[in-house]
C-alpha positions in Angstrom: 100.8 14.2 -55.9 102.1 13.6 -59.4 104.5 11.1 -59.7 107.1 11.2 -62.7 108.8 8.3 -64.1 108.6 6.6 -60.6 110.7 3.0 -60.4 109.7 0.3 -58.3 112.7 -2.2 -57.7 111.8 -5.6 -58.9 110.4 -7.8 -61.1 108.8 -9.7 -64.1 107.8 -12.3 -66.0 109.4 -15.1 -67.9 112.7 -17.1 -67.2 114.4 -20.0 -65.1 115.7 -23.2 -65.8 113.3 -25.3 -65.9 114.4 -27.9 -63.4 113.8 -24.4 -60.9 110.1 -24.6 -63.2 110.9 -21.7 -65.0 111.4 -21.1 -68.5 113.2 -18.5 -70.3 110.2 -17.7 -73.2 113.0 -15.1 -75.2 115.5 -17.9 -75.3 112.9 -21.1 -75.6 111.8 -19.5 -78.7 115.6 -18.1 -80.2 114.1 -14.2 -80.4 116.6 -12.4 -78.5 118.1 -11.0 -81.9 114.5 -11.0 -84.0 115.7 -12.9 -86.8 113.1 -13.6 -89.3 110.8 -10.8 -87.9 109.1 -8.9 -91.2 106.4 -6.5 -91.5 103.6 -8.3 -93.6 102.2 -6.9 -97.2 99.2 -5.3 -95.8 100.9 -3.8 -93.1 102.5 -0.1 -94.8 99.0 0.7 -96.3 97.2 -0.5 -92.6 99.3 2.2 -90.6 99.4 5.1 -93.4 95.5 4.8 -93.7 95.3 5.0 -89.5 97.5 7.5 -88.8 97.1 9.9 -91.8 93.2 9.9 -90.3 92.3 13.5 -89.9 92.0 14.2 -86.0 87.9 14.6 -86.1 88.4 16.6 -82.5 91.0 18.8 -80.9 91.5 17.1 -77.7 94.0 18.2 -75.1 94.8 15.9 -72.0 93.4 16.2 -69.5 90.3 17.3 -71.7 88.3 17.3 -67.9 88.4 18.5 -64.6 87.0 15.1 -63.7 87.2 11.5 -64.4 84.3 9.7 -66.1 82.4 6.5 -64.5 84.0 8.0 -61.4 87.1 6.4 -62.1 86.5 3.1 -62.6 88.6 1.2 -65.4 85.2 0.1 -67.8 86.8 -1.0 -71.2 89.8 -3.6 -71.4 92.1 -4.8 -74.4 94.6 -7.6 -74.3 97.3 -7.7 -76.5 98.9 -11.6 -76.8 100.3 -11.6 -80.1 102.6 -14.5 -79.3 101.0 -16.7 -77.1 103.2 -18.8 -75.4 101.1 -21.8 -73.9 102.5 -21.5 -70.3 100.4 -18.4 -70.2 97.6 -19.4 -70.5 96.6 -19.5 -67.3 96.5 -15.8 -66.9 94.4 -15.7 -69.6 91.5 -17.1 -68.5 92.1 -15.9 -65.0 91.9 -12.3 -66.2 89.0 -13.1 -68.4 87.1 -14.5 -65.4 88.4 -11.9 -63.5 87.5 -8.8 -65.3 83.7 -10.3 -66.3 82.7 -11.8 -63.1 84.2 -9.7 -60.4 84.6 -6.3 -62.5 81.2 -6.5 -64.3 83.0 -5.7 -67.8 80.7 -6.7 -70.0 81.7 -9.3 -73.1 81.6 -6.6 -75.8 84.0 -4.2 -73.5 86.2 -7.4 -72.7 88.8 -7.4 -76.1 91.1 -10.2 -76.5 93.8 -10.4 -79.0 95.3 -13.7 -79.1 97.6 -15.4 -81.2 97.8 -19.3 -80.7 97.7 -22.2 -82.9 94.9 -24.1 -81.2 91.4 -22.8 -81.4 90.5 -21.0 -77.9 87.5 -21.1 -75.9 86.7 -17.7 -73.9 83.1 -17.0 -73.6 83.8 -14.2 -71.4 85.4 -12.0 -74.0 85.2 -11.0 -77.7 88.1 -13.0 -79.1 90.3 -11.8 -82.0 92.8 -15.0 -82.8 95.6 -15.0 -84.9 95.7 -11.2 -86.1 98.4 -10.4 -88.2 100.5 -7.3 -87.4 98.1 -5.0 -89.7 94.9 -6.4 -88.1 96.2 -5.7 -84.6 96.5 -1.9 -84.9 93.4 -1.9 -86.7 91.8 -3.5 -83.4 93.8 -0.9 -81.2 92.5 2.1 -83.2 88.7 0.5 -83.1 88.9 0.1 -79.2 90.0 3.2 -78.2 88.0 5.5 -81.3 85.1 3.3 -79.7 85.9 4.1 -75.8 84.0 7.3 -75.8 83.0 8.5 -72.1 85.2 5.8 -70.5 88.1 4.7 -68.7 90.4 1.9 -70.5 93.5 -0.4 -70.1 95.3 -2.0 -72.9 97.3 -4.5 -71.5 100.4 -6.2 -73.4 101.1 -10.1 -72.6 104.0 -12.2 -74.4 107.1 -11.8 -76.3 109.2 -8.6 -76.2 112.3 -9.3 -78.2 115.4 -7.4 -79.9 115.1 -6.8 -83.4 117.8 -4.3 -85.2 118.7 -2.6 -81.4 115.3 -2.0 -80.9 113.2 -3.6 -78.7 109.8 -4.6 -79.8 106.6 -6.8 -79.4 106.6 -9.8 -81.1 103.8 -11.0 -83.5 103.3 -14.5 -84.3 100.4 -15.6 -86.3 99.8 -19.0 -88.8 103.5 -19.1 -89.2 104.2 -15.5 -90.1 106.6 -13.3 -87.5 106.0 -9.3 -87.3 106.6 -7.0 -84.5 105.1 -3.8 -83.6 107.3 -1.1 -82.0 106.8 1.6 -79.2 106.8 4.6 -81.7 104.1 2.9 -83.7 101.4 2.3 -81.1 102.3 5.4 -79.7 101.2 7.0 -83.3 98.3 4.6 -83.2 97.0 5.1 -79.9 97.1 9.0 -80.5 95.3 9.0 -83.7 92.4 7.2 -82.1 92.3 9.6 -79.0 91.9 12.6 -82.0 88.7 10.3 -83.9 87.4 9.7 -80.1 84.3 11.9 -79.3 85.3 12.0 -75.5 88.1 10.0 -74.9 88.8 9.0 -71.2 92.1 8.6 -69.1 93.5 4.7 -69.4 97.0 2.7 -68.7 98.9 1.2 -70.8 100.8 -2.0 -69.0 103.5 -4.0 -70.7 104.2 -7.5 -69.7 107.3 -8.6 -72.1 110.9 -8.7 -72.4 112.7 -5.4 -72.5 109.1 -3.6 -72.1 110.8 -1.0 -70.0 112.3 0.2 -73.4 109.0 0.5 -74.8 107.4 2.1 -71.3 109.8 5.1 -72.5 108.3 6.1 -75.0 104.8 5.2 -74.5 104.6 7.4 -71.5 102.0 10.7 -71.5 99.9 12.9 -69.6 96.8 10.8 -70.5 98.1 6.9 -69.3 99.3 5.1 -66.9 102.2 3.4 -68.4 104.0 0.3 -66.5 106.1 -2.6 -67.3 107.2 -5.7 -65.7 111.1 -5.0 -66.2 113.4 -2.6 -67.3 115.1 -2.1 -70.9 117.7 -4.6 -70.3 116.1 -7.1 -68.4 114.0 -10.7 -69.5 110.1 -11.3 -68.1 109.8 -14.3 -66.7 107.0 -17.2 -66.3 106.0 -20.4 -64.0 104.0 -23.0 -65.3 101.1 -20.7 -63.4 101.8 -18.0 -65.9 103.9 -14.9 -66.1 104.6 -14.0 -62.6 104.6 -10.3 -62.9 100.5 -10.7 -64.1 99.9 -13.6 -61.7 101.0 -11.4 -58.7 98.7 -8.1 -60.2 96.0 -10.9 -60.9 95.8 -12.2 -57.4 95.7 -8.8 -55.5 93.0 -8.0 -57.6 90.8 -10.8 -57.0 91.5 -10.2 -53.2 90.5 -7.0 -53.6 87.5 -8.2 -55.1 86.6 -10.8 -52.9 86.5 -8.2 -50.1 84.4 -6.1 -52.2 87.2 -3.5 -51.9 88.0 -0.6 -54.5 91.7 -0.4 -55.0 93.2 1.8 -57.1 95.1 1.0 -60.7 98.4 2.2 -59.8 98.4 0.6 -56.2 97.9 -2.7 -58.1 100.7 -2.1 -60.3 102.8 -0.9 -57.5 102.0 -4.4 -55.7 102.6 -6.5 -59.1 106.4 -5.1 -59.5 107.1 -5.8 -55.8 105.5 -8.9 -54.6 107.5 -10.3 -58.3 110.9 -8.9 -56.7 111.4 -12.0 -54.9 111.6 -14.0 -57.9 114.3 -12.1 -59.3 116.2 -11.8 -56.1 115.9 -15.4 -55.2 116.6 -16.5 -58.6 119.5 -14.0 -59.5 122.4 -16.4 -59.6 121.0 -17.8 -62.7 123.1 -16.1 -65.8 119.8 -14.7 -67.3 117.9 -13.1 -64.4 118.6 -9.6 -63.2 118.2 -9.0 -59.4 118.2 -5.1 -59.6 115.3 -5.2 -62.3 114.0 -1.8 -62.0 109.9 -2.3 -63.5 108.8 1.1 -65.1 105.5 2.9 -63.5 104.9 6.4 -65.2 102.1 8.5 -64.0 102.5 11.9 -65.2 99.2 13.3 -64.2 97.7 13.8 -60.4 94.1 12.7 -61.8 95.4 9.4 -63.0 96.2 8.2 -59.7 92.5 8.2 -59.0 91.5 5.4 -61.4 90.2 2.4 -59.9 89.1 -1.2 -60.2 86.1 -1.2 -58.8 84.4 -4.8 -57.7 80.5 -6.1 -57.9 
């Protein structure tokens, strides 16, 4: 079955008042309008050089008949490039989760994060503090590099309005960039063309407005999902952002049953055990309670990649 554009009712991330124990991260941090956001010097010269990279194959999608590693997800990038410190926590549960219970080796474990206090992960290779520049440099290395396997880049922070367009915050030693959909999207393509065999992968939002970037990330060769819709906030708990916390935990049950479960079953779980928070929540003025979180799978063989446990 080939499920286009398919909408789960329900859910997300990051806001509440905080005598409820939620917090609002787009309004905490004054981003809903993106003022003071700025690409950085290096950054025009960065994405020329990336995408004007001659394609070194001539892929088409899907480039197999078959999935490789028989599925299983084997290569993982997180994407925090504003860090707010109440999200943590699903940091370090992820880490854990993906090393101990998904046998991802540290060198296939990639961890973007921008915080101002030095970070201790042994389970990952840590990038901290990127600028915007360095980030899509470390997106185009990860996937060029993810010959012969199965990959998920996974977005985690601030998604925020800047000039009507919603985008991805970047906040790093003081300086505030964004990246936008139609800019990964170039990005991520590019690499697939320098990639000898590049596998099938997913591409999961967890921000503000992602569902406005889930539209135009969308293709035959990812899984694309989001936490909310375009017009809706993410919210958070001091436990982290609920939308990941809820994919998080059915994961590790999965993998404390020793049970394979399959990518977009955990996604579908994520957006609708987190529709509770935005229907029990939705008198407060900034939570929707018909969020609509995005889930595109555009290809039958996508539905048959899978986390797969020790």
């Amino acid at each position: 079955m080939i499920l286009s554009k398919t909408l789960w009712n329900g859910t997300s991330k990051v806001c509440k008042k905080t005598s409820l124990n939620f917090v609002c991260l787009c309004i905490l941090f004054g981003l809903i309008s993106g003022c003071g956001l700025q690409k950085s010097a290096d950054w025009n010269a960065a994405y020329a050089q990336i995408i004007n990279t001659p394609a070194a194959f001539q892929h088409r999608c899907p480039q197999d008949s078959h999935l490789y590693n028989q599925g299983k997800i084997t290569k993982v990038l997180l994407i925090a490039a504003d860090l707010e410190p109440l999200l943590l926590p699903n940091i370090q549960a992820i880490a854990q989760l993906w090393h101990d219970q998904f046998c991802i080796p540290q060198d296939q474990l990639w961890f973007i994060l921008n915080h101002p206090e030095p970070l201790d992960i042994p389970e990952v290779t840590l990038y901290q503090n990127q600028q915007d520049h360095e980030i899509i440099k470390i997106l185009f290395d990860f996937i060029k590099s993810s010959s012969g396997q199965n990959y998920l880049i996974y977005f985690l922070g601030h998604g925020v309005q800047f000039q009507g367009m919603p985008v991805i915050s970047v906040q790093s030693q003081g300086y505030q960039s964004y990246l936008a959909a139609n800019e990964l999207q170039a990005v991520i393509q590019t690499a697939r063309a320098n990639c000898p065999r590049p596998g099938f992968g997913a591409i999961v939002l967890d921000t503000c407005y992602s569902g406005a970037l889930t539209e135009k990330l969308h293709d035959p060769c990812h899984i694309v999902a989001s936490s909310v819709d375009a017009q809706s906030l993410s919210f958070a708990n001091e436990g982290g952002g609920i939308y990941t916390k809820n994919w998080v935990k059915f994961l590790q049950t999965a993998a404390e049953k020793h049970e394979t479960v399959g990518m977009v079953e955990s996604l579908q779980h994520a957006a609708s055990t987190t529709r509770w928070y935005h229907q029990y929540f939705g008198n407060d003025p900034y939570v929707n309670p018909h969020v609509e979180p995005q889930l595109y799978v555009e290809n039958d063989i996508l539905t048959h990649l899978i986390w797969q446990p020790r």
